[in-house]
C-alpha positions as CSV (number, residue, x, y, z in Angstrom):
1,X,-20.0,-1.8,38.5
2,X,-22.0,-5.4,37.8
3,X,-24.7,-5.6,40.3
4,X,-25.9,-9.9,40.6
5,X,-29.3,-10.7,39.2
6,X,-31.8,-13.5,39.1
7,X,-30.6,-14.8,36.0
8,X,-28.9,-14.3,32.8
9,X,-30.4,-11.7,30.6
10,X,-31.5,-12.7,27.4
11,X,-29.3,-11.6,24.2
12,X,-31.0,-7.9,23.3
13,X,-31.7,-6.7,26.9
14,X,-31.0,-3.1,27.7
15,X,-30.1,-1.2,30.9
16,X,-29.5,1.8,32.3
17,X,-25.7,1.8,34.3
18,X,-25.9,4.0,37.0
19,X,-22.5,4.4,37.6
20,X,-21.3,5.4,33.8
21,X,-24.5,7.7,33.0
22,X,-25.0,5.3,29.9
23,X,-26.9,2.5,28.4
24,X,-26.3,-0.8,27.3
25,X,-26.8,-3.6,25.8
26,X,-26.8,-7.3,26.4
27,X,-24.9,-9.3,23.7
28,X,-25.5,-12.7,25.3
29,X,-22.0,-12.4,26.6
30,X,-21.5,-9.4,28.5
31,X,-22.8,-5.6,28.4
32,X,-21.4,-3.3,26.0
33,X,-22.4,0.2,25.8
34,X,-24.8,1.6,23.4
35,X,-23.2,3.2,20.6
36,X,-24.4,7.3,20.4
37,X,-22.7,8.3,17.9
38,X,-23.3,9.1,14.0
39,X,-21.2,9.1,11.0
40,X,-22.0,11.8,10.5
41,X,-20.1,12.9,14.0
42,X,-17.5,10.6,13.0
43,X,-16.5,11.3,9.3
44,X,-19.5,14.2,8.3
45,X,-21.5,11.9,6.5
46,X,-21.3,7.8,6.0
47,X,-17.5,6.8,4.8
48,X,-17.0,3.6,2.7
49,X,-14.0,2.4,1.9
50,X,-13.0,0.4,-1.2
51,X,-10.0,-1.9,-0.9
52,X,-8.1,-4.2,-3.1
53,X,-8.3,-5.1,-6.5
54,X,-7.0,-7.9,-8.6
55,X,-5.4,-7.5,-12.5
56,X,-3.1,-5.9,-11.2
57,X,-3.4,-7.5,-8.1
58,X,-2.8,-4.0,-5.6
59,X,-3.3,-2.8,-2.0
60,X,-4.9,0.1,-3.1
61,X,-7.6,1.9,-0.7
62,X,-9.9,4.9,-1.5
63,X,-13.0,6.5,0.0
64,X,-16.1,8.0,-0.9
65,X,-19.0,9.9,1.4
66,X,-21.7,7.8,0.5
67,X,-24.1,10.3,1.3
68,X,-23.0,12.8,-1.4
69,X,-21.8,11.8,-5.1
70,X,-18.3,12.4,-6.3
71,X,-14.5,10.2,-7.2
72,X,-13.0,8.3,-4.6
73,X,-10.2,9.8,-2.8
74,X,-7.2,8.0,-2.0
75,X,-7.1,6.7,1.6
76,X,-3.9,4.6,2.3
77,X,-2.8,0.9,2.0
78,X,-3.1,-2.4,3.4
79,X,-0.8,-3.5,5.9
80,X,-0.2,-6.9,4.5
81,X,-0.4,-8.9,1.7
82,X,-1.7,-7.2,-2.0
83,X,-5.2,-9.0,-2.1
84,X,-8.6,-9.3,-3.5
85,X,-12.1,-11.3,-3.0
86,X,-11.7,-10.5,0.7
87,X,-15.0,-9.7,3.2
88,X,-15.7,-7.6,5.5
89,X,-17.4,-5.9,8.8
90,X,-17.8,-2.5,10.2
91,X,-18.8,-0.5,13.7
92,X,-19.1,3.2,13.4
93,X,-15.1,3.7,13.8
94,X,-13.5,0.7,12.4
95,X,-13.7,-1.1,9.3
96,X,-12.3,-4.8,8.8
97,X,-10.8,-6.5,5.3
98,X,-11.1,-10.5,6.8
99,X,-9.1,-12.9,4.8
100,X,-9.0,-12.5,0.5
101,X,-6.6,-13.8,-2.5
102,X,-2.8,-12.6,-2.9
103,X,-2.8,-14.1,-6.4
104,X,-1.0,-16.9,-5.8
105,X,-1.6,-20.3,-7.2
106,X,-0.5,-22.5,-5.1
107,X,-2.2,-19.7,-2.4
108,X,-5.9,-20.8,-1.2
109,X,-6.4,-17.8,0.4
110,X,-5.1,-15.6,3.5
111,X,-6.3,-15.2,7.4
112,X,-5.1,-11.9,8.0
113,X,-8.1,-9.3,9.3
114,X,-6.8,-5.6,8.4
115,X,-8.4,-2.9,10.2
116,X,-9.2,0.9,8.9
117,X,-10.0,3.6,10.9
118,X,-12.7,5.6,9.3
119,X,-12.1,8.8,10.7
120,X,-8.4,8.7,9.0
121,X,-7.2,8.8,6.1
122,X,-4.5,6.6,6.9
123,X,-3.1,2.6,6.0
124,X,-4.5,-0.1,7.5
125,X,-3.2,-2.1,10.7
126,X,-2.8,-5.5,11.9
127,X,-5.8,-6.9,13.5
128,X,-5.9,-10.8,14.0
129,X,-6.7,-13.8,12.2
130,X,-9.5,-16.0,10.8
131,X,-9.2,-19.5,12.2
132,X,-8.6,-20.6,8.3
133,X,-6.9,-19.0,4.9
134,X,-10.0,-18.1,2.9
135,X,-10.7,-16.2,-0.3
136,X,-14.5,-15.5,-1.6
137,X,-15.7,-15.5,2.0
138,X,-18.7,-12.9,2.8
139,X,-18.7,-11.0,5.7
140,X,-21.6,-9.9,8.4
141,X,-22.2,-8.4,11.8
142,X,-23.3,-5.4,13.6
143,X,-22.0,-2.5,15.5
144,X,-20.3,-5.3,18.3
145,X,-19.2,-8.7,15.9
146,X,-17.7,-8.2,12.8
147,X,-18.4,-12.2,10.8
148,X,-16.6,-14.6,8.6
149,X,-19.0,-16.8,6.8
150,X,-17.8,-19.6,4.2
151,X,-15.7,-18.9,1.3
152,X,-12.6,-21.2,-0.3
153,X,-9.6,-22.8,1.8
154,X,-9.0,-25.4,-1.4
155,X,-12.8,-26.5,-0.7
156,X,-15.9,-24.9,-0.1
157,X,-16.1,-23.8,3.4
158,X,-19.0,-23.7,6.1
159,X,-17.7,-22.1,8.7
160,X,-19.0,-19.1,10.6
161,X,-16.7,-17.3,12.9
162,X,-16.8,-14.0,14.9
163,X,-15.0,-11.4,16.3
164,X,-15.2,-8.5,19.1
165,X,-14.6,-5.4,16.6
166,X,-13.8,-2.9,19.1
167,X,-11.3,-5.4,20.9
168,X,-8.2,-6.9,18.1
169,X,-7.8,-10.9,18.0
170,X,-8.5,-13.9,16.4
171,X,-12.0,-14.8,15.6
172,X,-13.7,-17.2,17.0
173,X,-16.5,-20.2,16.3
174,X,-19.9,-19.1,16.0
175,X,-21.1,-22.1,13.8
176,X,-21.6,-23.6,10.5
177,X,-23.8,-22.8,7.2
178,X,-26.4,-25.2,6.4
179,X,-24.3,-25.3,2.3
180,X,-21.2,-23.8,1.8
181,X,-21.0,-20.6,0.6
182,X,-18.5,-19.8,-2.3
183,X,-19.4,-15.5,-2.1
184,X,-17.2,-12.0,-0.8
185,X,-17.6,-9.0,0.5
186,X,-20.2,-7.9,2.4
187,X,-23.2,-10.0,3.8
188,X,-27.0,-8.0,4.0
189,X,-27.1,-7.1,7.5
190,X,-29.6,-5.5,10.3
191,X,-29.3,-4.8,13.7
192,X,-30.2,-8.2,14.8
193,X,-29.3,-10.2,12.0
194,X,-26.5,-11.3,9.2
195,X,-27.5,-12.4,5.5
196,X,-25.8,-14.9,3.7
197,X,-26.7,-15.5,0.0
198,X,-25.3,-18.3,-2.0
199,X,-22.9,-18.7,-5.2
200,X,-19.9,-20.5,-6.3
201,X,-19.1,-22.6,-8.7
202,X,-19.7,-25.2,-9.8
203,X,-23.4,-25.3,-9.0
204,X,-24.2,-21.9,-8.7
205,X,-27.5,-22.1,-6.4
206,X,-29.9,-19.0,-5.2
207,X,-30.5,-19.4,-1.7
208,X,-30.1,-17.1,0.5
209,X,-29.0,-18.5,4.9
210,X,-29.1,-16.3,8.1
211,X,-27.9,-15.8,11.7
212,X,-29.0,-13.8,14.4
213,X,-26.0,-12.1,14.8
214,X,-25.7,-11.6,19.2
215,X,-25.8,-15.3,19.3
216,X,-24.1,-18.6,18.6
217,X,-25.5,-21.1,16.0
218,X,-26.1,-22.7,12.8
219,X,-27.5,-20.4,10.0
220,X,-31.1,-21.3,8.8
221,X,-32.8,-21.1,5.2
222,X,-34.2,-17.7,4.9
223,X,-35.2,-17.8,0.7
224,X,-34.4,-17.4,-2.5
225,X,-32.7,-14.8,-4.5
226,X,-34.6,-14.2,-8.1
227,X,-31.7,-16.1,-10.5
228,X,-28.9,-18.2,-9.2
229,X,-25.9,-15.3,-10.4
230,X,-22.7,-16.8,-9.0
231,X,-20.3,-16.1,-6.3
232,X,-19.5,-12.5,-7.6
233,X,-22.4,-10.3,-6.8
234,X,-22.0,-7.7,-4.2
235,X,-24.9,-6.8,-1.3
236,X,-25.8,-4.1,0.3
237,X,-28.3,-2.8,3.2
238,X,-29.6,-0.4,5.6
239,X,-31.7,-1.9,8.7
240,X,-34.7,-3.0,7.1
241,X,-33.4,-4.2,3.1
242,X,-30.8,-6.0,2.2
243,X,-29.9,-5.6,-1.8
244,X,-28.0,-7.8,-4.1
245,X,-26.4,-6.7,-7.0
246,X,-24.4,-7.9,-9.9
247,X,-23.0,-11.2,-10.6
248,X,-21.6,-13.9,-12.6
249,X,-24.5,-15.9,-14.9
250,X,-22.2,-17.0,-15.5
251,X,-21.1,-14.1,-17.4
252,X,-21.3,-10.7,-15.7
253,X,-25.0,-9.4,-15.4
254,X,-26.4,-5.7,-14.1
255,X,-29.5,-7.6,-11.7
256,X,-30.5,-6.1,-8.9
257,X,-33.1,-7.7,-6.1
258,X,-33.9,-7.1,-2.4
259,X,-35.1,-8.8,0.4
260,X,-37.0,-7.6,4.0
261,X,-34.4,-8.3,6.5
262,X,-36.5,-9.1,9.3
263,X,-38.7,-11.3,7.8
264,X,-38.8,-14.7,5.7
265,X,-39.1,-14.8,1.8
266,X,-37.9,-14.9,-1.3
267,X,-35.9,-11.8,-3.4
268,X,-37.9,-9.4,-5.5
269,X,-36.4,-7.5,-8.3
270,X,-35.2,-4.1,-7.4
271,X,-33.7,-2.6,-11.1
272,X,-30.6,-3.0,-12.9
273,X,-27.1,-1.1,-12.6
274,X,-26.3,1.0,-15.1
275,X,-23.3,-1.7,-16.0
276,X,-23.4,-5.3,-15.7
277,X,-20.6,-6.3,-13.7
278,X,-19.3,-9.8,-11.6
279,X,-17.1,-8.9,-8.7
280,X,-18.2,-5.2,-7.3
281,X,-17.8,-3.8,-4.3
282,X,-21.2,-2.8,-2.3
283,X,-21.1,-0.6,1.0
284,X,-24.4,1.7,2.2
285,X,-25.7,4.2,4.3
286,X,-29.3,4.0,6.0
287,X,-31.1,5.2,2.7
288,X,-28.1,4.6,-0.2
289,X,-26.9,1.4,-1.7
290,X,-23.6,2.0,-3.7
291,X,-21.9,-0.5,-6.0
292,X,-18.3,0.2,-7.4
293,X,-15.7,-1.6,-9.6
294,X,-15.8,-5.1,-10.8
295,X,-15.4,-6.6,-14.4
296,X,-15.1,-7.6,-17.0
297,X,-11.7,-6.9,-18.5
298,X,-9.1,-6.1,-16.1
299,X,-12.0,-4.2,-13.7
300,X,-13.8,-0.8,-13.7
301,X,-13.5,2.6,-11.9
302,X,-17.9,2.9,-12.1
303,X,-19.5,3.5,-9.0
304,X,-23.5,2.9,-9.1
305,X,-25.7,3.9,-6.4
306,X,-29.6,3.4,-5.3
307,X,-31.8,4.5,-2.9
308,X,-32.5,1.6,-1.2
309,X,-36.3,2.1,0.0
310,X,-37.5,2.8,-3.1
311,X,-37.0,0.7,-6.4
312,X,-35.8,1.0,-9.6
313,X,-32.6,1.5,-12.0
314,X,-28.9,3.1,-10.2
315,X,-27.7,6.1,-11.1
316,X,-24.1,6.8,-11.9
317,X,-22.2,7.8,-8.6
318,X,-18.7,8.9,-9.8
319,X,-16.0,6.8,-10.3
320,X,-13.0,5.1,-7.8
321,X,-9.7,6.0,-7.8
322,X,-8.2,2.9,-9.2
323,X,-9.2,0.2,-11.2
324,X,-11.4,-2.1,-8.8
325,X,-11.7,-5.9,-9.9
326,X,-13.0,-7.7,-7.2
327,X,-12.1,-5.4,-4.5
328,X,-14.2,-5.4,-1.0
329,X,-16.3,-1.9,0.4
330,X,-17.1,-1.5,4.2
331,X,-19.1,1.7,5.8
332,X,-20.0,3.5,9.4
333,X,-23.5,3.3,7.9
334,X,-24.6,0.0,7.1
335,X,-28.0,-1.6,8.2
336,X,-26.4,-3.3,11.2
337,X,-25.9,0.0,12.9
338,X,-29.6,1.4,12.8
């Protein structure tokens, strides 16, 4: 039951509900219960997911516990559309596929938003839609909004856009980039906020834009990254680091750099993967980064990982269970989650 205050709570606030034994949080909309659980609970250990993959252009899916080192294991399929370049958003139980390329030509991109279950093993299933067709988009959020930032409708978008996770439908306006980003996959993410670097071409550029992810707005400059690598590099975080890695230079390079999350600054270098690759998929858990697929050639089965607290080169991880070129990666255990 919603008992009246004095005023609207700020975005962040908690409470204790009497009446459901539980607390909550304030996401400058409404109160939504504050998530207890673990992946651990959920999947014994943090699930990612790698999806997609293009030359051949697929709607593979397999799965790794990114918590232990090993092959991917075959998980299911999309429910749509064979795709790459899509992004993507995660709470503990569901992971989102937003938008991507079917391969098409004459086809900018696509709006679907596919949704995984991480505790299956299962194919994907209908979600909603972006408000536009977008491939090379990069995703964000935390354990409430799953975001759509940027990517290519036939011109470099700068649209942000959100949506509920727990609750399937469209996604909604949340604002607009202060440049247009021309990136995928996965944005660098904490608890409070979403990280959007830069790429694209032509012009690649090295800044790096944020949100605070509970509320609406414009994103603001947050830095730099340490080289301008494209709009093929894949990122990675737990709550306090965000990691970039790979990229197009515009060849395919094996850079890695991080950023503090919750402050301002520029990237400083981290290592280098043990493979240089544009296009991978990136995912975490609160002390792993892991990097898998991408190209050159018609793509890779590598999967990279690092810990992300410490710096230094990846190690080898194991290897996917098809050939990933540009495929996405979501996980119960990213940065936004805690």
């Amino acid at each position: 039951m919603e008992y009246p205050s004095l005023g609207t709570p700020p975005a962040g606030s908690v409470r204790f509900n009497t009446d459901s034994n539980k607390m909550e949080i304030y996401n400058g909309d409404k109160w939504w219960n504050v998530d207890s659980t673990s992946p651990n609970e959920q999947t014994g250990g943090t699930r990612a997911i790698f999806s997609g993959s293009y030359s051949p252009m697929n709607d593979a899916q397999c799965y790794i516990n990114v918590d232990s080192t090993g092959n991917g294991i075959d998980f299911g399929d999309y429910v749509g559309t064979d795709r790459m370049s899509s992004a993507s958003a995660a709470s503990r139980t569901r992971g989102l596929v937003m938008g991507g390329y079917p391969g098409s030509p004459s086809t900018h991109g696509l709006n679907d938003i596919d949704c995984n279950i991480f505790s299956s093993t299962g194919s994907a299933f209908d979600f909603g839609n972006l408000s536009q067709a977008v491939r090379y988009a990069v995703g964000g959020g935390d354990a409430t909004r799953g975001l759509r930032a940027g990517g290519y409708d036939g011109s470099r978008s700068e649209v942000i856009e959100y949506v509920t996770i727990a609750q399937a439908g469209d996604m909604v306006d949340f604002g607009d980039l202060a440049a247009s980003k021309f990136v995928f996959i996965n944005g660098a993410v904490s608890q409070t906020r979403s990280l959007f670097p830069a790429g694209g071409t032509p012009g690649y550029t090295n800044t790096i834009e944020y949100v605070t992810t509970s509320t609406l707005g414009n994103a603001a400059d947050f830095g730099d990254q340490t080289s301008a690598r494209g709009y093929c590099m894949g990122l990675a975080s737990n709550a306090t680091r965000g990691i970039f890695a790979g990229g197009s230079d515009p060849n395919a390079v094996n850079v890695i750099d991080y950023v503090t999350i919750a402050t301002l600054g520029n990237a400083i270098d981290f290592g280098d993967m043990t493979y240089a690759s544009a296009g991978v998929a990136c995912c975490s858990s609160s002390t792993r980064g892991v990097f898998g697929g991408g190209s050159p050639g018609p793509g890779v089965t590598n999967i990279d990982y690092v810990q992300i607290m410490t710096t230094g080169n990846a190690v080898d991880f194991g290897d996917l269970s098809y050939t990933a070129q540009y495929a996405t990666a979501v996980s119960n255990g990213h940065g936004g989650l805690g």
